[in-house]
C-alpha positions in Angstrom: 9.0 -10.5 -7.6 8.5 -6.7 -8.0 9.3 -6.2 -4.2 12.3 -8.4 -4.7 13.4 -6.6 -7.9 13.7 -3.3 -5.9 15.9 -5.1 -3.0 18.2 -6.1 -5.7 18.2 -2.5 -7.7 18.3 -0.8 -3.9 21.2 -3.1 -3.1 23.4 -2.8 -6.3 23.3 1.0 -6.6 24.4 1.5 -2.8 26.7 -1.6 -3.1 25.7 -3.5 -0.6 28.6 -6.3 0.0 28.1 -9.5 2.5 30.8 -11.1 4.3 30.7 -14.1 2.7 31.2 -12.5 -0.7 28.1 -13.0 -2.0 26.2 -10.6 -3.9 24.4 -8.0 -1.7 20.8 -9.0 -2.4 21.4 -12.8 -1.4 20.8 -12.1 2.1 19.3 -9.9 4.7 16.3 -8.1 5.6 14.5 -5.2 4.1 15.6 -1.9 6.0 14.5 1.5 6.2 16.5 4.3 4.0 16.3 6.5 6.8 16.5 5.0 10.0 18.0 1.5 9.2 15.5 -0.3 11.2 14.5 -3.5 10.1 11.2 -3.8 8.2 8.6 -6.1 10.0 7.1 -8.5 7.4 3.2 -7.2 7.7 5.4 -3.3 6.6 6.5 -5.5 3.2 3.7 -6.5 1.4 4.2 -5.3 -2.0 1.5 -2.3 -2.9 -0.4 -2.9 0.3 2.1 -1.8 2.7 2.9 1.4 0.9 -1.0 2.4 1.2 -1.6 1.4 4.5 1.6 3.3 5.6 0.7 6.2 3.8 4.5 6.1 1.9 6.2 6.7 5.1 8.4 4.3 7.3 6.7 3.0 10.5 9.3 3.9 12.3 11.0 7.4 11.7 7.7 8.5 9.4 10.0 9.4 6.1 8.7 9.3 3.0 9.3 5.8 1.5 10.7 6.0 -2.1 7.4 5.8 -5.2 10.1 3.6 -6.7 9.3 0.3 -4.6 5.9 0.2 -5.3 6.1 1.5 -9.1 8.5 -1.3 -9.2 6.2 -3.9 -8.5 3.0 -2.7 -10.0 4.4 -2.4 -13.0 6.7 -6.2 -12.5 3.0 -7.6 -11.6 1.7 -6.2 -14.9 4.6 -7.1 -17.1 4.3 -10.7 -15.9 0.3 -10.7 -16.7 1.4 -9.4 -20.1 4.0 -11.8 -20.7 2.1 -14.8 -19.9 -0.8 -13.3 -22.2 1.6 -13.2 -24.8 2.8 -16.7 -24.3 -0.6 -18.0 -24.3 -1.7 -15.5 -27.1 1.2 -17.6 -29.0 -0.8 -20.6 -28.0 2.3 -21.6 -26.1 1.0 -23.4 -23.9 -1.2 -25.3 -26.2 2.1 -26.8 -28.4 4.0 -27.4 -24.9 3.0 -29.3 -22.2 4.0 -30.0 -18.4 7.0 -29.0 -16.4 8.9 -27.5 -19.7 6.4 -25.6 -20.6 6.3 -23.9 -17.2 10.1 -23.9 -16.7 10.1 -21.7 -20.2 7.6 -19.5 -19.1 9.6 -19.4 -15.8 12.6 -18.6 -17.9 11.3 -15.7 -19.5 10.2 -14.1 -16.2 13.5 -14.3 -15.4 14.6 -12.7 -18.8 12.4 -10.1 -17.9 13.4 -9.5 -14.4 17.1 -9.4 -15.2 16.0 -6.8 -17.7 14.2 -4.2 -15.2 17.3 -4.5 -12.8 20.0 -4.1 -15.5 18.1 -1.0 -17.0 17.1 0.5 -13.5 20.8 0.3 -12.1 23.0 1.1 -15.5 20.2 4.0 -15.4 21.2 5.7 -12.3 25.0 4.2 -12.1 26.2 4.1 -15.4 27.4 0.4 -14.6 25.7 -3.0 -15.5 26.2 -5.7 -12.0 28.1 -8.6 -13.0 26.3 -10.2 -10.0 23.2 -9.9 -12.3 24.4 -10.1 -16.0 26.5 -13.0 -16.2 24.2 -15.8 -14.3 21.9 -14.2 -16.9 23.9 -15.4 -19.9 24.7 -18.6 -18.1 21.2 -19.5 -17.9 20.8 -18.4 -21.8 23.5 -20.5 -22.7 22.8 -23.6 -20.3 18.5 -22.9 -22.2 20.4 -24.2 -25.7 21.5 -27.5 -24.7 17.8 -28.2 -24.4 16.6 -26.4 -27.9 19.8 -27.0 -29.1 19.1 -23.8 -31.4 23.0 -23.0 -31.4 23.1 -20.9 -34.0 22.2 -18.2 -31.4 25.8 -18.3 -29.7 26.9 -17.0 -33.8 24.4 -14.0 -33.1 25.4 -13.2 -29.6 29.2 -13.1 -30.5 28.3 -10.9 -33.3 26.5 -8.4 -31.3 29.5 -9.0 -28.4 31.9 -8.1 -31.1 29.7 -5.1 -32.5 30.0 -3.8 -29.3 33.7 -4.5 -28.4 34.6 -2.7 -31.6 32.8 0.3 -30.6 34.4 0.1 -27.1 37.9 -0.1 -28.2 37.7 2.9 -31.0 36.3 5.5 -28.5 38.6 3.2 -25.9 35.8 3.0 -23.0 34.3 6.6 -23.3 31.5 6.0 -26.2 30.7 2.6 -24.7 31.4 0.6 -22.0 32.1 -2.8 -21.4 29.2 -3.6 -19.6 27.7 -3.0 -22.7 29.9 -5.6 -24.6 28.7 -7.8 -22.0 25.0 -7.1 -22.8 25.7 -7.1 -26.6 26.2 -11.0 -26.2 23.7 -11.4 -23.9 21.2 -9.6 -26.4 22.4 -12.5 -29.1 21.5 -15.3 -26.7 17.9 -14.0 -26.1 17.2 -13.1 -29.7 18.5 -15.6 -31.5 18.7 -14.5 -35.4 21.0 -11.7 -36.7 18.1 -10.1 -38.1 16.2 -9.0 -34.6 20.0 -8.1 -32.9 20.1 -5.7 -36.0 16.7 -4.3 -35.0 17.4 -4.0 -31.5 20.7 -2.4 -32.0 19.0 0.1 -34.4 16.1 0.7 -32.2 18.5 1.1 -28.9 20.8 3.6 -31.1 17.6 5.9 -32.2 15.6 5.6 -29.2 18.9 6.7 -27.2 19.4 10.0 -29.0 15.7 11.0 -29.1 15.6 10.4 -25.2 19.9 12.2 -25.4 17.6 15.1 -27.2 15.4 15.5 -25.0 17.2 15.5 -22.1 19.5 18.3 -23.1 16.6 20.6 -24.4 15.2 20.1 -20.8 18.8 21.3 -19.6 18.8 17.7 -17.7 22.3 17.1 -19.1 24.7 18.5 -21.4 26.3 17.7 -24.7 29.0 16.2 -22.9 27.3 14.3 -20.4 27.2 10.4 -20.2 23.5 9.0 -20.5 23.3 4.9 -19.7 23.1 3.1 -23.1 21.8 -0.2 -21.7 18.3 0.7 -20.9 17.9 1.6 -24.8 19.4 -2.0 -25.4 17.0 -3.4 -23.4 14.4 -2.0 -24.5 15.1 -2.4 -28.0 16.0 -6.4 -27.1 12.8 -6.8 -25.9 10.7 -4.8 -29.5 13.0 -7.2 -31.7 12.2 -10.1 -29.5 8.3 -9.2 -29.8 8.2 -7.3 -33.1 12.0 -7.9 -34.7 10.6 -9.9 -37.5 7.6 -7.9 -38.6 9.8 -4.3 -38.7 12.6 -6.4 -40.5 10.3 -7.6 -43.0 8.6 -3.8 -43.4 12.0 -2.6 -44.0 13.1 -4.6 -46.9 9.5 -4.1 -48.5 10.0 -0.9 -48.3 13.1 -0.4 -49.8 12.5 -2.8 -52.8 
């Protein structure tokens, strides 16, 4: 999945088209940055390949990119983690058979979606419809089976949230990509109180990082800086954590 996730990011940030109009990372081989030449399948073995290479192509012997195999290190770990915290949850206990792993499946996907939105908003400023919206499809089509719809309320709040701030600084605060992720946010969260969270976290994690990046003379004051990996991010706290720093706030404020 990791080596897969890094086609997709690879594909969407050089916009990669196919002639039948489907998204770029649908089909085709692996290629070299360089040279162009097909990858054999023994040179794509996620982590492996990169060692035994020695980070360069077989071929034209340039350096491959630390991204691909960060990439899916870190996509193998996240998935070990995720399914610990499923079965932490004792998930797995309260569910049984093909639902149970379809859910899990589900929020692998959740997950993946998340890395390649963050990873190409990051260094585009632009968040693919090609990934997004079969995202939110998938989180809508998920209710008709927990029938929860109460989370279609919360994602239309945080879609509106967002399509407020988009329309006062008309595109240049926020763009509506974001809006786009706002509702999709709502879907995967679920209550008001954990979109609140996230939004919060997303906002103060964005200007610590904004900080930072100007003190190190990365960018100026004027400079765009992608919101949606700070959404992301803070989605995925709330998801975890949203009810525990929800409930520490109002304790601490009474």
């Amino acid at each position: 999945m990791g080596s897969f996730l890094s086609v997709v990011v690879y594909r969407e940030v050089n916009e990669v088209k196919n002639a039948n109009f489907l998204p770029g990372w649908v089909w085709g081989r692996s290629i070299c940055d360089h040279c162009r030449r097909k990858l054999l399948w023994y040179d794509n073995i996620p982590l492996f390949s990169y060692l035994l290479l020695k980070g360069k192509c077989r071929w034209c012997h340039q350096p491959i990119s630390f991204q691909y195999p960060l990439i899916e290190l870190l996509t193998g770990l996240e998935f070990v983690w995720l399914y610990w915290i499923l079965s932490r949850f004792a998930f797995f206990g309260q569910i049984e058979g093909f639902y149970s792993l379809a859910l899990a499946g589900y929020w692998f996907f959740i997950f993946s979606v998340s890395v390649v939105l963050a990873l190409v908003d990051w260094k585009t400023q632009i968040l693919p419809d090609t990934v997004l919206l079969p995202a939110i499809v998938l989180a809508i089509l998920r209710l008709f089976i927990t029938h929860q719809w109460q989370f279609l309320f919360s994602a239309f709040i945080a879609g509106l949230f967002f399509l407020s701030l988009f329309l006062v600084t008309r595109g240049k605060g926020i763009g509506f990509g974001d809006v786009k992720l706002g509702f999709f946010m709502g879907l995967v969260l679920g209550w008001w109180q954990r979109v609140i969270v996230a939004i919060f976290l997303a906002f103060l994690t964005g200007a610590i990082v904004g900080v930072i990046v100007v003190i190190l003379k990365k960018k100026t004051l004027k400079s765009a800086i992608a919101f949606g990996p700070f959404l992301l991010w803070g989605m995925w706290l709330a998801k975890l954590w949203g009810d525990q720093i929800w409930n520490w706030y109002w304790r601490l404020i009474h």
